[in-house]
C-alpha positions as CSV (number, residue, x, y, z in Angstrom):
1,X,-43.1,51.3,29.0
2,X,-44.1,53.4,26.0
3,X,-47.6,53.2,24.8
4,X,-47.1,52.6,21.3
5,X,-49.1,54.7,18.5
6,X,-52.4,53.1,17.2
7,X,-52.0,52.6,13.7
8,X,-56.0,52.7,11.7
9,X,-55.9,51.7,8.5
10,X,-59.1,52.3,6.1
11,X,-60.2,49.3,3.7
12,X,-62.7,48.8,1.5
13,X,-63.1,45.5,0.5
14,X,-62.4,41.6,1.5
15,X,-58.8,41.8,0.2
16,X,-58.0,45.2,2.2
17,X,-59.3,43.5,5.0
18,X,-57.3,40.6,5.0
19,X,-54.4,42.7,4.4
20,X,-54.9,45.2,7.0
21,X,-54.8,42.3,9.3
22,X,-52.2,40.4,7.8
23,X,-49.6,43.7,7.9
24,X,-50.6,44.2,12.0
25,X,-53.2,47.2,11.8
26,X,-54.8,48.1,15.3
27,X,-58.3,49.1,14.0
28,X,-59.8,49.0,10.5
29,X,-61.8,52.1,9.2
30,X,-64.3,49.9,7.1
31,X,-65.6,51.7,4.2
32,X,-67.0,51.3,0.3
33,X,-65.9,53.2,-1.8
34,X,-62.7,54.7,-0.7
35,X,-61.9,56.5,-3.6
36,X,-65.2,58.8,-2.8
37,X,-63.9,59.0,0.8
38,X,-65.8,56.3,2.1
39,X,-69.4,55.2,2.1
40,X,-70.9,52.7,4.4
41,X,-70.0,49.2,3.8
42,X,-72.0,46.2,2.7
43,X,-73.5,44.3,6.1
44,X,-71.5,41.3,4.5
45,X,-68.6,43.7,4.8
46,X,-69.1,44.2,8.1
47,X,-69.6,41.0,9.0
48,X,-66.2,39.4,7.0
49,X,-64.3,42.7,9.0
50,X,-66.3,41.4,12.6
51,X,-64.5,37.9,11.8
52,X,-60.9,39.6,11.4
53,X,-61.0,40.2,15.0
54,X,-58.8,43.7,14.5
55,X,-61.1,46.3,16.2
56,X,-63.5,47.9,13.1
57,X,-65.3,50.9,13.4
58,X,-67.8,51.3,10.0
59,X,-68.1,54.5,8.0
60,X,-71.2,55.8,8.3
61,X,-72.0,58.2,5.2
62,X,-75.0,56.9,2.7
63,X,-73.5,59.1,-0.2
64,X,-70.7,61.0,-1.5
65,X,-70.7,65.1,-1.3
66,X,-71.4,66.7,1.6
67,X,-72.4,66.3,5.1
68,X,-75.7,68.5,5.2
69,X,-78.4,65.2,5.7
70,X,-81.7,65.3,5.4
71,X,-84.7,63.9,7.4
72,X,-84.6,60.8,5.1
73,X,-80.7,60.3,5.2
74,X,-80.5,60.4,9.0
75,X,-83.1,57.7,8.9
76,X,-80.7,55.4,6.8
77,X,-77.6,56.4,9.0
78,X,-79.8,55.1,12.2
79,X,-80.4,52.0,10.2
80,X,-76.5,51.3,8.8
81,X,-75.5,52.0,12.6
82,X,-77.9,49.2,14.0
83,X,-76.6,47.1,11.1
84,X,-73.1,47.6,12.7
85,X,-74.2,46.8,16.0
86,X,-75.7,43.8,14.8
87,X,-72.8,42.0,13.1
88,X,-70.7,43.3,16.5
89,X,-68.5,45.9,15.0
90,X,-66.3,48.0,17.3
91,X,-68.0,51.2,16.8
92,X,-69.1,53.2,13.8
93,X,-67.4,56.4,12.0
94,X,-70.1,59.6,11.9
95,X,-70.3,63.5,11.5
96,X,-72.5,66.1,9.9
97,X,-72.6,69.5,9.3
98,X,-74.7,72.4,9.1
99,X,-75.1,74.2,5.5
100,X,-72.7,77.1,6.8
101,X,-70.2,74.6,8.0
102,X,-70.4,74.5,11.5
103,X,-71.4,70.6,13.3
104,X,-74.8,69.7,13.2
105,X,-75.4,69.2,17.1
106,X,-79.1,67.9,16.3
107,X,-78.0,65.1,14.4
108,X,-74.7,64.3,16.1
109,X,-76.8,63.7,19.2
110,X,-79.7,61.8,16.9
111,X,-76.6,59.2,15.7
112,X,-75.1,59.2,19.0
113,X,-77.9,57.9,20.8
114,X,-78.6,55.4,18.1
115,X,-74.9,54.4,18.9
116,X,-74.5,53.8,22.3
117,X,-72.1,51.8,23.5
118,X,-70.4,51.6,20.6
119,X,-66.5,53.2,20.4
120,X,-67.5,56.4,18.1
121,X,-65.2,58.8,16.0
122,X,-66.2,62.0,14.3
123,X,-64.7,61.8,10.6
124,X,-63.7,64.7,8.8
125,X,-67.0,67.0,8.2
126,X,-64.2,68.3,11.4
127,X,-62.7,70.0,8.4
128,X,-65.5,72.0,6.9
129,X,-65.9,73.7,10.2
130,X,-65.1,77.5,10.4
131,X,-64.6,77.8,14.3
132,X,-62.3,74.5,15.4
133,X,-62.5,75.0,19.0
134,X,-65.9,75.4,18.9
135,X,-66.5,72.0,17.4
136,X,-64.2,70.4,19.8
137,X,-66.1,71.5,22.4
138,X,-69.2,70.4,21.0
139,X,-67.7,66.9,20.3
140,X,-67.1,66.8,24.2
141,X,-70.4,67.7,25.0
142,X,-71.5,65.1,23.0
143,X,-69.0,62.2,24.6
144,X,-67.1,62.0,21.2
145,X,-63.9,61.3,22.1
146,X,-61.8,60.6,18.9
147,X,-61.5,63.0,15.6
148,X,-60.4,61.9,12.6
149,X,-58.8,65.2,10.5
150,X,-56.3,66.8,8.2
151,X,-56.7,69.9,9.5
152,X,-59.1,71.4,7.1
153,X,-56.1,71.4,4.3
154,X,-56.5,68.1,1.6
155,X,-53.5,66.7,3.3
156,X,-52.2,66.5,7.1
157,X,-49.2,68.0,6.2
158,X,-50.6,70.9,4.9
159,X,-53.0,71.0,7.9
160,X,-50.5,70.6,10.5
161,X,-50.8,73.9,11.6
162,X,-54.1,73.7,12.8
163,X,-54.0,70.0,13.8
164,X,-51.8,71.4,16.1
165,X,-54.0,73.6,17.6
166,X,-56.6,70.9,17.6
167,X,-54.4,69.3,20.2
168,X,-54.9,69.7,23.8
169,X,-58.7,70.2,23.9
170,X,-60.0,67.1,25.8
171,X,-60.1,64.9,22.4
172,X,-58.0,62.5,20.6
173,X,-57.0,63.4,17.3
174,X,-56.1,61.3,14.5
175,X,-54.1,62.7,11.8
176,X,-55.6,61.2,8.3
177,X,-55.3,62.2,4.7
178,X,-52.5,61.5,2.8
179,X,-50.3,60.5,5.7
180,X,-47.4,57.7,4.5
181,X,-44.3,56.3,5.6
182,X,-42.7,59.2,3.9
183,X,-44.4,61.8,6.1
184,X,-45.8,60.2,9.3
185,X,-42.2,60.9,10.9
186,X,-42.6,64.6,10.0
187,X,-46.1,64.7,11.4
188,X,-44.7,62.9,14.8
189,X,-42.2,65.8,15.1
190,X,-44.7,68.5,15.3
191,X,-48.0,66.7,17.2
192,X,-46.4,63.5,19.0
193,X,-48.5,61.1,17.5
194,X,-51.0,58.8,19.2
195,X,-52.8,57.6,16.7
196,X,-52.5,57.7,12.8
197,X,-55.1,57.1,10.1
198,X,-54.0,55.5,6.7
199,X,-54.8,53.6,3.9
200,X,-51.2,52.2,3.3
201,X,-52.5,51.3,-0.1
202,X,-50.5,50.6,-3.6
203,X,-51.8,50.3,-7.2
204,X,-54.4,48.0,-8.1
205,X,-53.0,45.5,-11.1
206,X,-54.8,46.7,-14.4
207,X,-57.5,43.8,-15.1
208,X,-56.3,41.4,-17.8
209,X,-60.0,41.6,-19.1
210,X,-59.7,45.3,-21.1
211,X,-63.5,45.5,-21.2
212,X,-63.6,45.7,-17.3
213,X,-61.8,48.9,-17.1
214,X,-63.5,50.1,-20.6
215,X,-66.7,50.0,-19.0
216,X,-65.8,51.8,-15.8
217,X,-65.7,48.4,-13.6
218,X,-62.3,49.6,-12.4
219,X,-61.1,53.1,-12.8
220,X,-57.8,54.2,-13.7
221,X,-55.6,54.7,-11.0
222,X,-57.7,52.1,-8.5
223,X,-55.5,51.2,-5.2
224,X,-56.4,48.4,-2.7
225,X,-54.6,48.0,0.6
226,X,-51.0,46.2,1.0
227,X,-50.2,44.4,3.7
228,X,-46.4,45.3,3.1
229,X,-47.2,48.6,3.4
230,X,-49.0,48.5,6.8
231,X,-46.0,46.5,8.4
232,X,-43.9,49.3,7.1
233,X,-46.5,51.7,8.8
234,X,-46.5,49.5,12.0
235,X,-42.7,49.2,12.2
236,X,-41.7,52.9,11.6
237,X,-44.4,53.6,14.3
238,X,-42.8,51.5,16.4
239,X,-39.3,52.6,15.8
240,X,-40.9,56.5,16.4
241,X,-41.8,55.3,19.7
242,X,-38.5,53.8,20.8
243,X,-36.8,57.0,19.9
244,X,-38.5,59.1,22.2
245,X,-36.7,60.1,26.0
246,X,-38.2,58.3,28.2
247,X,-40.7,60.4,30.8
């Protein structure tokens, strides 16, 4: 029988939730803020995505730009991973770099430690790193066994290459960043997928109230998650795995 491939999808808010579910996602990447590339959610987030039963694993990121933290920001991470533990999430989403790019061992361990037990995923300070193989190794040191990446490019397409080299080095990783229905077939062909990460997400409706996007409420070009879309996902996923030989 063919192990099928996990589909994540990454949400946002109580609607994304409802439609990751809805559409037959495996996992939820629970966020805020998507459109910075995800900060840690709301505890009443977590708790709404704890209630979906669909496995949730919460970003872990206490503000946008980089991944260099300070003594102060490692202290709020601890905190939003005990929060996660609390309302009896799946696992939590981490990473962290030095200033020259390479994984900050000191603090992976520090968050690691506070998230014991939990399923962990590195996310994609992966992609800032200069040497790839040396921060797969250090991710198995560590015990973490899934990496979320796009192969240092802004797409997974365009870092295929060296997603492909990523592959084969003792962890799991999960293609991410701009991956679609349109693509995910092409990024099968070259790395036989087991896992996918995706935000199967479509335009937000502009809000009948002018004022709200006027003041910034709701940017232009805001997207939410559509359950349509992640059955699409889930189905061409499925159909990928039924067309491979058998062995």
């Amino acid at each position: 029988m063919m192990t099928r491939i996990t589909l994540e999808v990454c949400v946002d808010d109580t609607a994304g939730i409802a439609a990751a579910a809805k559409g037959g996602a495996d996992r939820l990447e629970l966020c805020a803020a998507l459109a910075l590339g995800g900060l840690t959610p709301s505890t009443g987030l977590m708790r709404l995505a704890a209630e979906s039963r669909v496995p949730t694993l919460a970003m872990i990121r206490p503000r946008s730009g980089d991944f260099v933290w300070i003594r102060r920001e490692r202290a709020a991470m601890r905190a939003e991973i005990a929060a996660a533990r609390a309302e009896r999430l799946a696992g939590v989403v981490i990473g962290a770099n030095l200033p020259d790019g390479r994984l900050d061992a000191e603090t992976l361990s520090d968050l690691m430690a506070e998230a014991e037990g939990m399923d962990i995923a590195l996310h994609r300070a992966i992609d800032l790193t200069p040497d790839v193989s040396e921060a797969l190794s250090l991710c198995r040191e560590l015990g973490i066994r899934r990496v979320l990446s796009s192969g240092g490019a802004p797409t997974a397409v365009e870092g295929i290459d060296r997603l492909a080299q990523m592959q084969g080095q003792g962890v799991t990783i999960m293609p991410g960043s701009g991956v679609s229905a349109d693509n995910v077939a092409q990024l099968d062909a070259r790395l036989r997928l087991t896992e996918v990460h995706a935000s199967c997400s479509g335009p937000l409706p502009v809000p009948q109230d002018p004022k709200v996007r006027g003041f910034g409420f709701q940017p232009a070009g805001a997207r939410g998650t559509d359950a349509a879309r992640v059955a699409g996902m889930r189905a061409l996923l499925d159909q990928i795995t039924a067309s491979r030989p058998a062995g």
